[in-house]
C-alpha positions as CSV (number, residue, x, y, z in Angstrom):
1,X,-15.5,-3.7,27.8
2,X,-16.9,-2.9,24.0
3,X,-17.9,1.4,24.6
4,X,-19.3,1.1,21.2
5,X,-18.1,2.3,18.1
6,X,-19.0,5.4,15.8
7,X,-20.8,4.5,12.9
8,X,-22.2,6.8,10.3
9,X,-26.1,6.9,10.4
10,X,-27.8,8.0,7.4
11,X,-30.2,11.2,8.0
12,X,-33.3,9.3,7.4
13,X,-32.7,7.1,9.6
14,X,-31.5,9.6,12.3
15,X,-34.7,11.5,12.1
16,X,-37.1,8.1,12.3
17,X,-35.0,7.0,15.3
18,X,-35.1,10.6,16.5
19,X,-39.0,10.5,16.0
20,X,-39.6,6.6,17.7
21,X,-37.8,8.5,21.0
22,X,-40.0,11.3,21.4
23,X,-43.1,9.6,20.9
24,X,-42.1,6.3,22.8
25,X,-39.1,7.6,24.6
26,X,-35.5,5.7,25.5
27,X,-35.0,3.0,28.0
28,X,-31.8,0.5,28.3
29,X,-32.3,-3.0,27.2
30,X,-30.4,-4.9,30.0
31,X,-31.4,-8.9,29.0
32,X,-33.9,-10.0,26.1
33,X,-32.8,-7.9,23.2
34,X,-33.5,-10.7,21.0
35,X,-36.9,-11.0,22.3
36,X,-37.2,-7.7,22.0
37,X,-36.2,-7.5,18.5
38,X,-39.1,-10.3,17.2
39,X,-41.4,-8.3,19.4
40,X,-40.6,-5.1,17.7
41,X,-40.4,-7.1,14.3
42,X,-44.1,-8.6,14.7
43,X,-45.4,-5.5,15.6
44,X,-44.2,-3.8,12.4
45,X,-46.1,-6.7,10.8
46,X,-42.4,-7.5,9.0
47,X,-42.6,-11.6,8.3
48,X,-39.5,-11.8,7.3
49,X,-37.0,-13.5,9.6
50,X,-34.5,-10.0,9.8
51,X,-32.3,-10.6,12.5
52,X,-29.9,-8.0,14.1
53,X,-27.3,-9.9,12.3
54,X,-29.0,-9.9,9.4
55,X,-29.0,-6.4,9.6
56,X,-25.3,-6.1,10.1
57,X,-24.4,-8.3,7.1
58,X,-26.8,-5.5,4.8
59,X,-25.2,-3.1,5.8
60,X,-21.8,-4.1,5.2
61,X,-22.7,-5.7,1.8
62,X,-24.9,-2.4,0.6
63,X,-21.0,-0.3,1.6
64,X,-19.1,-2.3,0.1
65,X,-21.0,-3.6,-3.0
66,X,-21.0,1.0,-3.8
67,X,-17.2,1.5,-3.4
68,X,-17.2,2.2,1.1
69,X,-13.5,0.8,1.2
70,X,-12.9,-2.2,3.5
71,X,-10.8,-0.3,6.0
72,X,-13.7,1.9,7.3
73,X,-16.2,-0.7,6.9
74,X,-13.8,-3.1,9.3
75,X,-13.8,-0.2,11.9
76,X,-17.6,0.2,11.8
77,X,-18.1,-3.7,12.3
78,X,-15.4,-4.0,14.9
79,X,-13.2,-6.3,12.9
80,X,-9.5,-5.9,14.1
81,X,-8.2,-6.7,10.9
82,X,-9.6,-5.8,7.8
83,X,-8.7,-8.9,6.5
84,X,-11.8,-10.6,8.4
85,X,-13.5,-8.1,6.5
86,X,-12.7,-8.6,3.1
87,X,-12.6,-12.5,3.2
88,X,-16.4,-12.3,4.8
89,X,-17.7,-9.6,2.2
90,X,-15.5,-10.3,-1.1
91,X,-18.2,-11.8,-3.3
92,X,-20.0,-8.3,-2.7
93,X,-17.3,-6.4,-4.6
94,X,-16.8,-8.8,-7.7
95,X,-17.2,-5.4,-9.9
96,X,-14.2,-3.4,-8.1
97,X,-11.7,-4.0,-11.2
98,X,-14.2,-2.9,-13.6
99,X,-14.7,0.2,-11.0
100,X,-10.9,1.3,-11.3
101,X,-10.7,0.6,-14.9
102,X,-13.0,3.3,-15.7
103,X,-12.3,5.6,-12.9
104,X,-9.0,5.7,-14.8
105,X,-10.0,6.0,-17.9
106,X,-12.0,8.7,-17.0
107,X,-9.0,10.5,-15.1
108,X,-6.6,10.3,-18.0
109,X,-9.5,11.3,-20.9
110,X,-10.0,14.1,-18.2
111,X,-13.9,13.3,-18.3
112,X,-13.2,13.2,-14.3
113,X,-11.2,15.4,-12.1
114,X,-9.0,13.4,-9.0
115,X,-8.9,16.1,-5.9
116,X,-6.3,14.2,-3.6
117,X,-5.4,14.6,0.1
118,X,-2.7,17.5,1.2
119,X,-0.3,14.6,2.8
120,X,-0.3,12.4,-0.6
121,X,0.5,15.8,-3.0
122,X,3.5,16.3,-0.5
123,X,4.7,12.7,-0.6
124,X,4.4,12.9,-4.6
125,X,5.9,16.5,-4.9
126,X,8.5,15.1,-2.4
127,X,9.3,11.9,-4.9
């Protein structure tokens, strides 16, 4: 059985969630979810067709299309490989080698500093 998976929620979206329960409060959605959804949708006078999936495939592209890197967005979507991942959402990161060419040009002009993890300044001090 899926228990769900953390996913990071961005604090204005926390608070308008946070707001919809107190004024509407919480129940469990056992069948209809869909209907539910367009319900929800129509009420918000949204005409767009925005579909839970939809949704899903925005947020993913909106990570990865800003540098989130594929390994944590495959753990938020629930993809066992990250492969799956990066073969769905590749033609959302078409600027990543112009990314790392300036982050390193930036690093070794020094007009950026590089902070790295304890573990990988032992393996480096250990090489």
């Amino acid at each position: 059985m899926d228990e769900g998976r953390a996913v990071p929620l961005p604090a204005y979206i926390a608070d308008k969630v946070k707001e919809h329960i107190r004024v509407y409060g919480a129940f469990r959605v056992e069948e209809g979810p869909n209907r539910l959804w367009r319900a929800a949708r129509k009420a918000a006078g949204i005409v767009r067709k925005i579909t839970p999936h939809w949704l899903r495939h925005f947020f993913a592209s909106a990570g990865l299309s800003k540098g989130v890197p594929v390994s944590d967005m495959a753990e938020w979507l629930g993809h066992r490989d990250p492969r799956i991942t990066l073969e769905t959402f590749a033609h959302v990161m078409p600027d990543a080698p112009e990314r790392l060419r300036n982050l390193m040009d930036s690093l070794f002009t020094r007009q950026a500093e590089l902070t790295l993890l304890l573990e990988f300044d032992a393996l480096v001090t250990a090489a």
